[in-house]
KELUM-977505 format. One record per residue: x, y, z of N, C-alpha, C in turn; residue number from 1; residue in three letters; chain. Coordinates in nm, 4 decimals. Each point is the difference from the previous one (the first is absolute). Example, Ala and Ser with C-alpha at 12.3 -4.5 7.8 and 13.67 -1.06 7.14 Angstrom:
! KELUM-977505
@npx->1.3190	npy->-0.5690	npz->0.7800	capx->-0.0890	capy->0.1190	capz->0.0000	cpx->0.0900	cpy->0.1200	cpz->0.0000	num->1	residu->ALA	chaine->A
@npx->-0.0350	npy->0.1050	npz->-0.0720	capx->0.0820	capy->0.1190	capz->0.0060	cpx->-0.0770	cpy->0.1090	cpz->0.0730	num->2	residu->SER	chaine->A
END
This chain:
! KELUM-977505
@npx->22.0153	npy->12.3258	npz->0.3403	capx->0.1324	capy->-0.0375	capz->-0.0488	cpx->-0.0135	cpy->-0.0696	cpz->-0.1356	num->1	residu->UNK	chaine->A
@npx->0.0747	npy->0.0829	npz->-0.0885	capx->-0.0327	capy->-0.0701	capz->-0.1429	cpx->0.0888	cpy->-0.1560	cpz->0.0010	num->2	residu->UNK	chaine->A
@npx->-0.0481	npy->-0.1271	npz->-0.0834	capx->0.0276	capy->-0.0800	capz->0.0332	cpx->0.0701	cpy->-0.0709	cpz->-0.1728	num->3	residu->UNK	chaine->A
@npx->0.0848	npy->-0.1233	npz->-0.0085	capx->0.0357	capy->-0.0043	capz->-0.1432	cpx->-0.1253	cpy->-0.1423	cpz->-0.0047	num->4	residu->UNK	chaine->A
@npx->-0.0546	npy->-0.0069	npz->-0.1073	capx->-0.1379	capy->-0.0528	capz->-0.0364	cpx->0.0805	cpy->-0.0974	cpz->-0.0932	num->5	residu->UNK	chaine->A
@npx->0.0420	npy->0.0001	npz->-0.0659	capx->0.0245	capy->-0.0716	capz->-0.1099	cpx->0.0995	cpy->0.0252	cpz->-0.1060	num->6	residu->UNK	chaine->A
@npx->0.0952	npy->-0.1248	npz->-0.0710	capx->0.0774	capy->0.0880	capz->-0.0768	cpx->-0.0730	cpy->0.0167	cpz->-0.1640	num->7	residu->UNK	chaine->A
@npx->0.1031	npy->0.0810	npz->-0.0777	capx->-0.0881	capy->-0.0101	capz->-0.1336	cpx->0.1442	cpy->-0.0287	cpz->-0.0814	num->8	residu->UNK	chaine->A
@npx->-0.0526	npy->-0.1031	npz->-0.1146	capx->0.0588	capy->-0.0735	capz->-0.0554	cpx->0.1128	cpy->-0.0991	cpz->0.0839	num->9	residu->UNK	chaine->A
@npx->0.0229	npy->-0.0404	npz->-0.0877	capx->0.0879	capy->-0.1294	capz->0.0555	cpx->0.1230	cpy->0.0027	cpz->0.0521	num->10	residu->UNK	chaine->A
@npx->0.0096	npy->-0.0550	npz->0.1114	capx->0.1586	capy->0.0198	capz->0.0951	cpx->0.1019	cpy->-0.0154	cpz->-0.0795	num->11	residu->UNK	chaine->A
@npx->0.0948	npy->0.0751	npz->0.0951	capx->0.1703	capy->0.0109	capz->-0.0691	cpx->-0.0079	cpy->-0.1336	cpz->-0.0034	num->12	residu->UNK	chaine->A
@npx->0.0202	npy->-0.1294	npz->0.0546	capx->0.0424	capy->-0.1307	capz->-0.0387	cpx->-0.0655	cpy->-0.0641	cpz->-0.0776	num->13	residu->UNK	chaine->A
@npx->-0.1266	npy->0.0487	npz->-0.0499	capx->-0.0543	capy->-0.0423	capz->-0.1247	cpx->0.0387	cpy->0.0606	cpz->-0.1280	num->14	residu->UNK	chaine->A
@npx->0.0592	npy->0.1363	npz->0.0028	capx->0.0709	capy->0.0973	capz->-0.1028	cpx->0.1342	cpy->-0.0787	cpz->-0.0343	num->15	residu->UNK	chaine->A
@npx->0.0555	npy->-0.0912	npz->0.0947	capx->0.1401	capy->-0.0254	capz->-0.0067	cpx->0.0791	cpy->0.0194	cpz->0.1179	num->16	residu->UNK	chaine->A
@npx->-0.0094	npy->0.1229	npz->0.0879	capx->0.0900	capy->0.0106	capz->0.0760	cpx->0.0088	cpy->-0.0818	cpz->0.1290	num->17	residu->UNK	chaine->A
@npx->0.0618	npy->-0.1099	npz->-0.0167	capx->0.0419	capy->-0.0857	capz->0.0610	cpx->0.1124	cpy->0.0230	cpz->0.1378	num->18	residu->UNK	chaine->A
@npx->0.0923	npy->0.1480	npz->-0.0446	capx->0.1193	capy->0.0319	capz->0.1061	cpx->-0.0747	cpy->0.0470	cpz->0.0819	num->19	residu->UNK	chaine->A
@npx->-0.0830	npy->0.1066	npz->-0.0070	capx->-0.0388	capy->0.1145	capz->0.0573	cpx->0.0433	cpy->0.0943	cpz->0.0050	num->20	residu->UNK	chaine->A
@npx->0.0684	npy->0.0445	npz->-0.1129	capx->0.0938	capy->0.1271	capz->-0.0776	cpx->-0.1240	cpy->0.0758	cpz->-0.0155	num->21	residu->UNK	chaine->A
@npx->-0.0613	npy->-0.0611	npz->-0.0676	capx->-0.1145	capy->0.1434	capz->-0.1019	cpx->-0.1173	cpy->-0.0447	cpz->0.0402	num->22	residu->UNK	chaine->A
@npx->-0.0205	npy->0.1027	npz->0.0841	capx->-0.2286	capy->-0.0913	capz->0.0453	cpx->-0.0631	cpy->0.1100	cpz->-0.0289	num->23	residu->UNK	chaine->A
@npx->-0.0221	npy->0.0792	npz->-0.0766	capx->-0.0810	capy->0.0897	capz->-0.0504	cpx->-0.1457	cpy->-0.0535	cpz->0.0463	num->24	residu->UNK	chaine->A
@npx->-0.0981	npy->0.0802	npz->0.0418	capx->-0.1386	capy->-0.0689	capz->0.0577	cpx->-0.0983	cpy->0.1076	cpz->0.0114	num->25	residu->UNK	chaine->A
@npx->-0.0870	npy->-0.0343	npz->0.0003	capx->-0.1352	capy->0.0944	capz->-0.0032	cpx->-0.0847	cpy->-0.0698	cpz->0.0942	num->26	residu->UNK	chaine->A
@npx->-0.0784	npy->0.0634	npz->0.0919	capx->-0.0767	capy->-0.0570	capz->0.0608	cpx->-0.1173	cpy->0.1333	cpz->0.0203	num->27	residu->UNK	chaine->A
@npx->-0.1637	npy->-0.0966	npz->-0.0183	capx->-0.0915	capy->0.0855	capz->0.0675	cpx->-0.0589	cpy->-0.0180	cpz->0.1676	num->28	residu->UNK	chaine->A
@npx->-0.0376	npy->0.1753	npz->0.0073	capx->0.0230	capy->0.0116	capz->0.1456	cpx->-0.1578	cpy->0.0543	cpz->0.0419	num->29	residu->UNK	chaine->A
@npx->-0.0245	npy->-0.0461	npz->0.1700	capx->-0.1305	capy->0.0301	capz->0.0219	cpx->-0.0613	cpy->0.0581	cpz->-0.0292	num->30	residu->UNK	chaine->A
@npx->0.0537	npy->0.1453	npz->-0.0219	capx->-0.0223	capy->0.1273	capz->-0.0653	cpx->-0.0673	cpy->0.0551	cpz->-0.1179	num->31	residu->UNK	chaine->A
@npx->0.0630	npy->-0.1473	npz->-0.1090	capx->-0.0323	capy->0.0225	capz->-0.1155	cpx->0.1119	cpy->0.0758	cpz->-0.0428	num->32	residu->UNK	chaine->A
@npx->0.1502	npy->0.0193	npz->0.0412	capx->0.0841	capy->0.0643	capz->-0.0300	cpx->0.0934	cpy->-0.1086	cpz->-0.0724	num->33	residu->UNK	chaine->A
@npx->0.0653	npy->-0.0170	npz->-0.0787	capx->0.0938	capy->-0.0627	capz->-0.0369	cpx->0.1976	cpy->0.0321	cpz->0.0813	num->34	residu->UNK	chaine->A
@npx->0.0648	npy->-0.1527	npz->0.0541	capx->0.1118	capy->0.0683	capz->0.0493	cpx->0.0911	cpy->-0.0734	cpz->-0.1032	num->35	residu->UNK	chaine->A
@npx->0.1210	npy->0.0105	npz->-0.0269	capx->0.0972	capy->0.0059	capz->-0.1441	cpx->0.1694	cpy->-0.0199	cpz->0.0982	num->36	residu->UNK	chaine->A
@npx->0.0317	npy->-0.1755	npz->-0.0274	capx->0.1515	capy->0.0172	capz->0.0302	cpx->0.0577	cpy->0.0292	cpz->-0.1086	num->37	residu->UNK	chaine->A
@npx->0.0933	npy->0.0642	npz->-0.0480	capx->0.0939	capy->0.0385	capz->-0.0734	cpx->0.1337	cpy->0.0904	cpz->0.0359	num->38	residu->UNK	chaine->A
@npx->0.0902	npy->-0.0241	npz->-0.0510	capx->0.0871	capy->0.0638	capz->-0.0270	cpx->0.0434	cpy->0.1499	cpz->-0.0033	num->39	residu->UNK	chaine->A
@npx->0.0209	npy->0.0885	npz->0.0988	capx->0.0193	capy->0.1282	capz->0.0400	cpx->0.0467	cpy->0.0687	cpz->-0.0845	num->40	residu->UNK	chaine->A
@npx->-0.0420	npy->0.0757	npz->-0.0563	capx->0.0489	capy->0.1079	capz->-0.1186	cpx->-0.0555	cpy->0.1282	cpz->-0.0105	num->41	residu->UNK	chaine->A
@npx->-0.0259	npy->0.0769	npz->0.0734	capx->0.0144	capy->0.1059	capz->0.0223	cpx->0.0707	cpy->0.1323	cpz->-0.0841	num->42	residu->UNK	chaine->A
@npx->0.1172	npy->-0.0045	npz->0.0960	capx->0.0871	capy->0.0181	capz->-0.0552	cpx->0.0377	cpy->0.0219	cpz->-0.1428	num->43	residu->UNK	chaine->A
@npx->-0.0037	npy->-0.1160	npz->-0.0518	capx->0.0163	capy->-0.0322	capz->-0.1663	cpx->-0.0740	cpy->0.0336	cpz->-0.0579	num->44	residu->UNK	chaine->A
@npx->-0.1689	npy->0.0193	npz->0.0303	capx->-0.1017	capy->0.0410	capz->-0.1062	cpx->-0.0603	cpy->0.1285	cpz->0.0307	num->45	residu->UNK	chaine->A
@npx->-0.0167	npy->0.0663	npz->0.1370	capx->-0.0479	capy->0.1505	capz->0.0250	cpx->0.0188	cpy->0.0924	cpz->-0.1085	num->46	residu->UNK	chaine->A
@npx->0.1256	npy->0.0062	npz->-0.0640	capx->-0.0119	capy->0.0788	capz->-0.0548	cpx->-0.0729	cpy->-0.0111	cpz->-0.1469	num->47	residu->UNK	chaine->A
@npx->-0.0122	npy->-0.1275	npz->-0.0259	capx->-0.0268	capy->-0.0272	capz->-0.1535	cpx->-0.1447	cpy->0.0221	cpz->0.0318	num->48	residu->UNK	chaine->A
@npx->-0.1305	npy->-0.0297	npz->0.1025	capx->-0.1193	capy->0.0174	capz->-0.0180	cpx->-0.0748	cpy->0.1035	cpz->-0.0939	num->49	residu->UNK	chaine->A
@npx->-0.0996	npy->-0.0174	npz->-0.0510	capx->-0.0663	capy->0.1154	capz->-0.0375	cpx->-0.0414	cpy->0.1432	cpz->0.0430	num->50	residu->UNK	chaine->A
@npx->0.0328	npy->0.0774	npz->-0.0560	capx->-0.0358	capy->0.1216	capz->0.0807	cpx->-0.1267	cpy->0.0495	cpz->0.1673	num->51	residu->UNK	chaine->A
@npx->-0.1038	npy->-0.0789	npz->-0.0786	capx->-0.1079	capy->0.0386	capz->0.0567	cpx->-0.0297	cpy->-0.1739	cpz->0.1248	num->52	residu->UNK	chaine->A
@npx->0.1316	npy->-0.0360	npz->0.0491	capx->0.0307	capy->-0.1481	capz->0.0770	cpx->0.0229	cpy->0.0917	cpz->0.1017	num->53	residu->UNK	chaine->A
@npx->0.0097	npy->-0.0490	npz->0.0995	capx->0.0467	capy->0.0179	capz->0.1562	cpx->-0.0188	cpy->-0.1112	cpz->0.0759	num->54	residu->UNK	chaine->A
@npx->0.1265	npy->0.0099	npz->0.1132	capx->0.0208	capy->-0.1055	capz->0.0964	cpx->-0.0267	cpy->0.0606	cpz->0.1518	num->55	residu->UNK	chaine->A
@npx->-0.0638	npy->-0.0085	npz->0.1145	capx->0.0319	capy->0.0598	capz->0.0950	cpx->0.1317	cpy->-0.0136	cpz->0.0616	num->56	residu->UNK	chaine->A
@npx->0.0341	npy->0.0000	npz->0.0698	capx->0.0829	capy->-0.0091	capz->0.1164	cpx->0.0267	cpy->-0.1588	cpz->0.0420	num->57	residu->UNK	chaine->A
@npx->-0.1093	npy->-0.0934	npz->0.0376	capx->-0.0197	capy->-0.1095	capz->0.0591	cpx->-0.0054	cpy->-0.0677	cpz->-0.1190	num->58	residu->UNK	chaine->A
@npx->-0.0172	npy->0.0101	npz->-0.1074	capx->0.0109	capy->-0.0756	capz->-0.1114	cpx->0.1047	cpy->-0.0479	cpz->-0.0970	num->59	residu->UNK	chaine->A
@npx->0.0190	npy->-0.0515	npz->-0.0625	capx->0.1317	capy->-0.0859	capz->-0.0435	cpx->-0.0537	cpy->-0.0251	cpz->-0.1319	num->60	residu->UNK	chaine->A
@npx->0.0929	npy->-0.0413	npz->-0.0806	capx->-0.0413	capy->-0.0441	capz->-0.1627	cpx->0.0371	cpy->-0.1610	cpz->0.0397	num->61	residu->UNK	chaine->A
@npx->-0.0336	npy->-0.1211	npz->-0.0162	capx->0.0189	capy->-0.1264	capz->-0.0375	cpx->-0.0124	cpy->-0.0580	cpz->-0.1515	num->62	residu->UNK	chaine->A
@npx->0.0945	npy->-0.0564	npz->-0.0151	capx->-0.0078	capy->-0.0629	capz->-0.0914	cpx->-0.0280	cpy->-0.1535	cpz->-0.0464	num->63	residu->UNK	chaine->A
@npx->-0.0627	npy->-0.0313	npz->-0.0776	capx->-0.0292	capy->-0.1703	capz->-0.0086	cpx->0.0179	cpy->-0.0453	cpz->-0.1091	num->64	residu->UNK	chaine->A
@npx->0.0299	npy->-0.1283	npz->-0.0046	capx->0.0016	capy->-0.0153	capz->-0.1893	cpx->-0.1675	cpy->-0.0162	cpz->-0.0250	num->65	residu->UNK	chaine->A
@npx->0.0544	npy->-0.0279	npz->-0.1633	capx->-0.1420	capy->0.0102	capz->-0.0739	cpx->-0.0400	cpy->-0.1084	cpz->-0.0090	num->66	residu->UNK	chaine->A
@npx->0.0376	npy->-0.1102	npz->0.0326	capx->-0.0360	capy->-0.1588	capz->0.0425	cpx->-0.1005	cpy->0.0241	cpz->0.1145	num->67	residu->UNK	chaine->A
@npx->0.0600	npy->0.0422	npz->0.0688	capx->-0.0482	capy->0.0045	capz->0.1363	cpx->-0.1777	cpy->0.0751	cpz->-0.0221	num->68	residu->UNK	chaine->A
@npx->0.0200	npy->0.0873	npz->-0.0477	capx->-0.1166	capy->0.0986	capz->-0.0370	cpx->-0.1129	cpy->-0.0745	cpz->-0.1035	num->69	residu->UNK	chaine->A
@npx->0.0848	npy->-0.0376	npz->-0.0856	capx->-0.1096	capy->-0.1066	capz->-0.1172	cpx->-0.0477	cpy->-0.1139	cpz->0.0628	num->70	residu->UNK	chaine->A
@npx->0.0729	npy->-0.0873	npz->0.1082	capx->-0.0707	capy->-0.0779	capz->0.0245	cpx->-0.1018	cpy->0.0378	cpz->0.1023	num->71	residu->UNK	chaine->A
@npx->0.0150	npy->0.0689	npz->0.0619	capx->-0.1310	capy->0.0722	capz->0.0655	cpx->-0.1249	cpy->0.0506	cpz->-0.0140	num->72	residu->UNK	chaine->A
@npx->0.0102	npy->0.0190	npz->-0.1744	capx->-0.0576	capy->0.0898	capz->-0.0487	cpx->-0.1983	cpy->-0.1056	cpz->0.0056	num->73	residu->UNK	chaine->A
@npx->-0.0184	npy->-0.0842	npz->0.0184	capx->-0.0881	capy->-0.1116	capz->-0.0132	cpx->-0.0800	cpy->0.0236	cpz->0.1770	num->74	residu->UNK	chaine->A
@npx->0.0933	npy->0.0459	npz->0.0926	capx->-0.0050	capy->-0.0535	capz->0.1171	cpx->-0.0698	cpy->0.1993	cpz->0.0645	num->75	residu->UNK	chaine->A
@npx->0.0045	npy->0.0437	npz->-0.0418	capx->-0.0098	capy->0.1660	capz->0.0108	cpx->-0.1458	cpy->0.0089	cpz->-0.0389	num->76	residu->UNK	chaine->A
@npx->-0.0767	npy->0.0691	npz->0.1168	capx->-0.1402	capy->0.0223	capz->-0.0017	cpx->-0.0201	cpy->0.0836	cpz->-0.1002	num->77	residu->UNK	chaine->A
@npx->-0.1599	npy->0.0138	npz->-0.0617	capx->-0.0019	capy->0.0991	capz->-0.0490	cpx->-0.0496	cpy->0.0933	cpz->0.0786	num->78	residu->UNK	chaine->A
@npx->-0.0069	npy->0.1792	npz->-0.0614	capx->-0.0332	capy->0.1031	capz->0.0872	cpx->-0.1137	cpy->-0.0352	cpz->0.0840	num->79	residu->UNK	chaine->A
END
């Protein structure tokens, strides 16, 4: 059972979000897989991907801000 290990970069309430409106989050997983809260958009971006992109079936587009992503960027293994 893959398990969540750790998050990467710094929590929504260290970003600011204080309501709990916007928690955009990244966390690494036993796996070595990365899992991604964001914002469901689908919908909105399928069609704009690059040609040679694909989504399966079980997969979803999320979205996060770029806060969220930059501050992570320190906390993200290398290959």
């Amino acid at each position: 059972m893959t398990t969540v290990v750790r998050r990467i970069g710094a929590s929504p309430r260290a970003r600011g979000s204080a309501t709990g409106q916007s928690c955009p989050d990244i966390f690494e997983l036993s796996d070595g897989s990365f899992a991604v809260i964001g914002r469901e958009a689908t919908r909105e971006l399928e069609q704009e991907l690059p040609h040679d992109a694909a989504r399966a079936n079980d997969e979803r587009i999320v979205v996060i801000t770029r806060e969220t992503l930059v501050q992570a960027k320190d906390d993200i293994p290398p290959a």
